[in-house]
C-alpha positions in Angstrom: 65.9 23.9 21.4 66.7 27.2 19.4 63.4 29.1 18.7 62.5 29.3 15.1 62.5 32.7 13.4 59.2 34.1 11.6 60.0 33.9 7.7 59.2 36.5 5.6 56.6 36.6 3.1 56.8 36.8 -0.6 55.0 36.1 -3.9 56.2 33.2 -5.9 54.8 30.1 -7.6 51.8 27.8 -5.6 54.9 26.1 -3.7 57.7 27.5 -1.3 61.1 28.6 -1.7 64.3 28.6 0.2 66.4 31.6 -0.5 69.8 30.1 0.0 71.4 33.6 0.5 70.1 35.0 3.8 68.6 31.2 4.8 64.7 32.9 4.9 62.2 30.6 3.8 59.1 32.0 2.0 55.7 30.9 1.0 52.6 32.8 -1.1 49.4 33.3 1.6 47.8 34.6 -2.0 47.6 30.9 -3.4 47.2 27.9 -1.9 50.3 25.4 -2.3 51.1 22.0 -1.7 52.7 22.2 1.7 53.7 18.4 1.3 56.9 19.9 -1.3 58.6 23.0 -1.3 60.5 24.7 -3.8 64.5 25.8 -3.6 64.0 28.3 -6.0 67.1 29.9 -7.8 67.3 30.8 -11.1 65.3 28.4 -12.8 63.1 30.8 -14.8 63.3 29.1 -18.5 66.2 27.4 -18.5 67.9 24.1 -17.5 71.4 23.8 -15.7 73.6 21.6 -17.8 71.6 21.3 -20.9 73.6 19.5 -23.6 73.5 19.9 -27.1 71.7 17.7 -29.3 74.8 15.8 -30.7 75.7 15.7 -27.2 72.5 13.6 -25.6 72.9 11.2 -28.8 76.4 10.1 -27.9 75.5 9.6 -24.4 72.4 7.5 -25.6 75.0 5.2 -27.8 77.1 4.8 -24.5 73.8 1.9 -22.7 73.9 1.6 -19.3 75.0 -1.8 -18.1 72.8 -3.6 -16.1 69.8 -2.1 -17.2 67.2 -4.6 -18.8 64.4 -2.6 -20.1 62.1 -5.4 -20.8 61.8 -6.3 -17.1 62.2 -2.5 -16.0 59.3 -1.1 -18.6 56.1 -1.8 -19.8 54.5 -0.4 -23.5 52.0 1.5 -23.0 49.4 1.4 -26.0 49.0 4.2 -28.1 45.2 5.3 -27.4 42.9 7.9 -26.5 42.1 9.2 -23.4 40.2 12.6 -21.4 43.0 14.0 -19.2 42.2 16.2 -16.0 39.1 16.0 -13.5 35.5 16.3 -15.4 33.4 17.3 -12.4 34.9 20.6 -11.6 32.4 21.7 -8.7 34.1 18.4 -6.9 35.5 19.3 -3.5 38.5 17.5 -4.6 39.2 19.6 -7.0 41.8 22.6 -6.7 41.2 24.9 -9.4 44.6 26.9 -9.3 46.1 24.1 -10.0 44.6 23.7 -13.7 43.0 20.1 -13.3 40.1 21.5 -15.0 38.8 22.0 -17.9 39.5 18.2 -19.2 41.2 18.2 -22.8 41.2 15.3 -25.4 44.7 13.8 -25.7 45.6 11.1 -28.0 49.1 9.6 -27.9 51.5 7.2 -29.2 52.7 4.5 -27.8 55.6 4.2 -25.8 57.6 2.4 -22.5 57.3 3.6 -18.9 59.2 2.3 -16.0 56.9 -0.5 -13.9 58.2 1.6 -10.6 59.7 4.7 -9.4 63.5 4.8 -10.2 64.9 3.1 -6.7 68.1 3.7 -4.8 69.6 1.0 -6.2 69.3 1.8 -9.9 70.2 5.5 -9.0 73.4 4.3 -7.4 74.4 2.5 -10.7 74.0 5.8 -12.2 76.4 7.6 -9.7 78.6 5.0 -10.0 78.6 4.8 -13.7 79.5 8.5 -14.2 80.5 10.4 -11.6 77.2 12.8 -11.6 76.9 14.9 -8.5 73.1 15.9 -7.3 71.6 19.3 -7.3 71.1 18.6 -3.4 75.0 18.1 -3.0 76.1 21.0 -4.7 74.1 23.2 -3.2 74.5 21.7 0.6 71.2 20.8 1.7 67.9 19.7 1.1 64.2 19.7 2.4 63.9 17.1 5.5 60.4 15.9 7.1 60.8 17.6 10.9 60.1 13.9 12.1 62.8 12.2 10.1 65.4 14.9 11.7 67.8 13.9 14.9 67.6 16.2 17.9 71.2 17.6 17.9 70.3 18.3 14.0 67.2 19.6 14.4 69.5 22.2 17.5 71.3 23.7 14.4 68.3 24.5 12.3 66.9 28.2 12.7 64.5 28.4 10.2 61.0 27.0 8.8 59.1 26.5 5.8 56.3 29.6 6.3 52.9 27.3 6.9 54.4 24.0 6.3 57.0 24.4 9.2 57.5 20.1 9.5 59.8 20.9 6.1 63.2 22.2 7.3 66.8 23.2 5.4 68.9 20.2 6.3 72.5 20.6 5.3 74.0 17.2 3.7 71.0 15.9 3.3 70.8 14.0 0.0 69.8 10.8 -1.8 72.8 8.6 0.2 71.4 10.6 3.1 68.0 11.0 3.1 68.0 12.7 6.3 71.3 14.1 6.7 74.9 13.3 8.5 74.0 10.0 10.3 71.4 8.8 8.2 72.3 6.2 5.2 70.1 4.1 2.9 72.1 0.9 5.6 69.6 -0.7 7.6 71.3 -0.2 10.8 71.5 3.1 10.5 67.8 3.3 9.3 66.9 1.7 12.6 69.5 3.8 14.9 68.2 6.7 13.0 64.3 5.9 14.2 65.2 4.9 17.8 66.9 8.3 18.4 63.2 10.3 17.6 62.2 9.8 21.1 60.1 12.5 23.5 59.7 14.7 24.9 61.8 17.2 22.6 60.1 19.1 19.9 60.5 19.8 16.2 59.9 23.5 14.6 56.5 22.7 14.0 55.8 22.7 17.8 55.1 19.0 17.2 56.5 16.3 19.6 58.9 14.0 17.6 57.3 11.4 20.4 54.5 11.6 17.8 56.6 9.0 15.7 56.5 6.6 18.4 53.2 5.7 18.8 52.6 4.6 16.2 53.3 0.6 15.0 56.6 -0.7 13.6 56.1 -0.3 9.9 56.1 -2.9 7.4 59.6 -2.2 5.9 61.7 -1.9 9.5 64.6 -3.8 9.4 64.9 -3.5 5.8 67.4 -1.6 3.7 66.4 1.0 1.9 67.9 0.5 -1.3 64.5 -0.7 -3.2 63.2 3.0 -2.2 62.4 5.5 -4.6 65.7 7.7 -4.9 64.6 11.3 -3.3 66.5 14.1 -2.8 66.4 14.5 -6.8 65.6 17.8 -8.6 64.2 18.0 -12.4 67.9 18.3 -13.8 69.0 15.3 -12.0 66.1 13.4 -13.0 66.5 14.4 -16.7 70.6 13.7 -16.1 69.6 10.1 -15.3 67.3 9.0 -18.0 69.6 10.4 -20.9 72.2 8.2 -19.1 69.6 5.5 -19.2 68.7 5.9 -23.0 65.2 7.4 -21.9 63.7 10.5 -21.1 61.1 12.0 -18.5 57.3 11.1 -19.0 55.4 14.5 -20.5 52.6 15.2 -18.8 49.8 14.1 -20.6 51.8 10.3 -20.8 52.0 10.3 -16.9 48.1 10.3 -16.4 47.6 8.1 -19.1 49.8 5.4 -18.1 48.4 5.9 -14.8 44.7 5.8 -15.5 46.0 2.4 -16.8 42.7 2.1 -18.8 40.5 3.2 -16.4 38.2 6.2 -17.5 37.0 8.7 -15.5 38.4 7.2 -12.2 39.5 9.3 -8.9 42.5 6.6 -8.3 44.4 3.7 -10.2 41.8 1.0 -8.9 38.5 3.4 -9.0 37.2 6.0 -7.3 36.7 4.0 -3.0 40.0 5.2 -1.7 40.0 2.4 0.3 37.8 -0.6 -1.3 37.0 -3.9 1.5 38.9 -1.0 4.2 42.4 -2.4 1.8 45.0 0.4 1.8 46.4 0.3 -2.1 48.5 3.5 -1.4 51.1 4.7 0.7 49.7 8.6 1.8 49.8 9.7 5.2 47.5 7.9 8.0 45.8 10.1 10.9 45.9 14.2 11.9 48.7 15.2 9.9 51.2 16.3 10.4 50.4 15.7 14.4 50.0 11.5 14.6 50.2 9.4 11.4 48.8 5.5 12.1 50.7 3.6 10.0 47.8 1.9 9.0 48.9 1.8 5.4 52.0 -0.1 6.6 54.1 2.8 6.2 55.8 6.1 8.0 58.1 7.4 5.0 58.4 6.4 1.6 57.9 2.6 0.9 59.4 0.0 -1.0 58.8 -0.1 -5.0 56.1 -2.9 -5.5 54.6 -2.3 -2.2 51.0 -1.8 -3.0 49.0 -3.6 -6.0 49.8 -2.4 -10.0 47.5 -0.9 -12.1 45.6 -2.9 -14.4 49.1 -1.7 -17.2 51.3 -3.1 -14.8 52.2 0.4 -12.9 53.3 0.4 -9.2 52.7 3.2 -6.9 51.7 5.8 -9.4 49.7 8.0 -6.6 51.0 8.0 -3.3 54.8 7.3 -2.3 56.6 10.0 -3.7 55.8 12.9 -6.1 56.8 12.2 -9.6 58.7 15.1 -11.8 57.2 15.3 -15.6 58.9 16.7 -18.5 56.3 19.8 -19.0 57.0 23.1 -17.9 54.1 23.8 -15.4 50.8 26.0 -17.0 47.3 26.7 -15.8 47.0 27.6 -19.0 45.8 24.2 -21.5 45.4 24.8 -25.1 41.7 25.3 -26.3 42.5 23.0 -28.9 39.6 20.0 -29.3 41.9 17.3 -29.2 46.0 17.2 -28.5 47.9 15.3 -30.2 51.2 14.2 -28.2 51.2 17.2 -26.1 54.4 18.4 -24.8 53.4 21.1 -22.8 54.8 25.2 -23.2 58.0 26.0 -24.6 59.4 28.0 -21.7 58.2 28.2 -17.9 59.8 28.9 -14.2 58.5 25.3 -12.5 58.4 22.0 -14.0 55.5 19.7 -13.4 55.2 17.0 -10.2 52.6 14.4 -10.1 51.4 11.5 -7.8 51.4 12.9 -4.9 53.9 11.8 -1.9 53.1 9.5 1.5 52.9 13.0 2.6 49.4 13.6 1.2 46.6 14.1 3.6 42.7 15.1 2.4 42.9 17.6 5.2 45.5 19.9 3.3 46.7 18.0 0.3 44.6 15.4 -1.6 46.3 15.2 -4.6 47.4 11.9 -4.5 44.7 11.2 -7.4 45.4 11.0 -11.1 44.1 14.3 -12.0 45.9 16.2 -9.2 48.4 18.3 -10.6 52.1 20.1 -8.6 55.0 21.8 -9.1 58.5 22.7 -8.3 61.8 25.0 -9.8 64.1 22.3 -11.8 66.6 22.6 -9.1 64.1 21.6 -6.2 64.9 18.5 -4.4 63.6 17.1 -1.0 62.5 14.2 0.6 59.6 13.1 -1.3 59.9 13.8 -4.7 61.4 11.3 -6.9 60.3 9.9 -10.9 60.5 7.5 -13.3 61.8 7.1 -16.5 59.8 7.0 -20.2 60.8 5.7 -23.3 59.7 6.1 -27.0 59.1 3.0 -29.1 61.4 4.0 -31.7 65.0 6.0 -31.1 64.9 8.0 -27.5 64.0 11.7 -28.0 65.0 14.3 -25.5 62.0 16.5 -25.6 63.4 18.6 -23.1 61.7 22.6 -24.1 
């Protein structure tokens, strides 16, 4: 194996970057990210690539998708009243960079959200329909879990994410190649592609890839992948795909809400026992990460839409799986307001919001897989476990888009 160069060190954002120039990859010591995403980067500050004008997103709104049946896709979400963030801000849950706390009043209007995280299958429909090309293709590569990476791939790579080195630069990697050349969304391939992680080689981390193989055969081998979340997808191409749709991203504050699904003052979708009767209702990362994962949750990667149990509103997977991209430019920040009314978040930012967490997740370094954890990535972000869903108003589609 090629040794792995030390990265440099550099201020910016809670996540990491990749500066696509000299191929160094960077990370703040001063704050402490998520090292279960990373960030691309770019020129992202308070703007968004390919923004259309408004005349623009109406015309492609008049042009509906076929195929799409938004009755069995969405679910209304009643207009109500709700406490958003964590209320018990000594909790050692809690990250307080990250602006969980204090809680703010929010009332909102109703309005549709997708049942599931957009899959491969609907994102496919998408390409098909119109050509788009992903943030991850144009630029070349994406972020790859080490473990997911074949040896003679993992050869090429010379550099790491500084402290979360299992995220590496994988060039070609994108949503019809979730793990670069090789890998497909085929199940053949997704088999072939598992078999070949065998010992005793090593991945940048300095973490045997045998580490994959001990544990059991998860729940979706031999399956395609197609009812996946799509990954790989940055803000702009998430935002690309619901005007396509006739929808728009979820702000914020209408994430945690349909999330909470009516459940107040709850640590997860179900209540506040991670595990209630020892049942695993999320897919998050089982064992010493990033070392030896379990499985016991019935999963390695990202699972299949409708794996685990909705919430009481009819939402799958809303914590766990993979991130979620929001509509809000990220603050810290919240308005001292006593109650919001269809907040929408600041006008201008650098990162856009990210929330769910990912099967990533572990409490040892990253337990934000609840419904007041809060993350954040640069629009043009993409890597293997972020994806979204889609949200739609009750009356015509607006883009809120700030």
């Amino acid at each position: 194996m090629t040794t792995r160069r030390p990265c440099m060190m550099r201020f910016l954002f809670l996540l990491l970057l990749f500066c696509v120039v000299d191929i160094s990859i960077v990370r703040s010591e001063e704050e402490e990210g998520c090292g279960c995403s990373v960030s691309r980067g770019g020129d992202a500050k308070g703007e968004t690539r390919g923004t259309n004008t408004e005349e623009e997103d109406d015309e492609k709104r008049k042009q509906a998708p076929k195929g799409f049946d938004d009755d069995s896709l969405m679910v209304l979400i009643p207009g109500g009243r709700f406490k958003m963030g964590l209320e018990d801000e000594k909790s050692d849950m809690a990250y307080p960079q990250d602006g969980e706390t204090p809680t703010r009043i929010v009332t909102l209007d109703a309005y549709y959200m997708d049942k599931t995280e957009v899959t491969n299958r609907h994102f496919s429909e998408f390409i098909k329909d119109t050509g788009y090309v992903t943030e991850a293709e144009k630029f070349g590569w994406s972020f790859v879990f080490d473990k997911f990476i074949k040896e003679d791939i993992l050869d090429t790579i010379e550099s790491a994410v500084k402290n979360a080195e299992w995220w590496l630069p994988v060039n070609n990697a994108t949503w019809l190649h979730p793990e670069g050349p090789g890998s497909s969304l085929d199940t053949s391939v997704h088999l072939n592609y598992m078999s070949k992680l065998s010992p005793p080689s090593s991945s940048p981390s300095g973490v045997a890839s045998s580490t994959v193989m001990d544990a059991p055969e998860p729940k979706d081998s031999g399956r395609d992948r197609w009812e996946h979340p799509v990954i790989h997808v940055s803000w702009n191409d998430a935002r690309a795909f619901c005007k396509w749709r006739g929808a728009r991203l979820p702000s914020e504050a209408e994430w945690e809400y349909a999330a909470r699904g009516g459940l107040k003052r709850k640590t997860y979708p179900w209540g506040n026992d991670l595990t209630p009767n020892d049942e695993h209702l999320m897919n998050i990362w089982q064992g010493k990460f990033p070392t030896s994962n379990s499985v016991s949750d019935g999963f390695y990667g990202p699972c299949p839409v409708r794996s685990f149990p909705p919430n009481k509103w009819g939402l799958y997977e809303t914590t766990g799986n993979v991130w979620e991209w929001c509509n809000d430019w990220w603050t810290i920040a919240h308005p001292k307001k006593k109650e919001l009314v269809n907040p929408r978040g600041p006008r201008a930012g650098e990162s856009r919001v990210m929330r769910g967490g990912s099967f990533l997740c572990h409490a040892s370094y990253c337990h934000r897989y609840r419904l007041s954890a809060r993350s954040k990535n640069t629009p043009d972000s993409s890597t293997g476990n972020i994806g979204f869903r889609c949200a739609k108003d009750t009356t015509a589609t607006k883009d809120t888009n700030m």
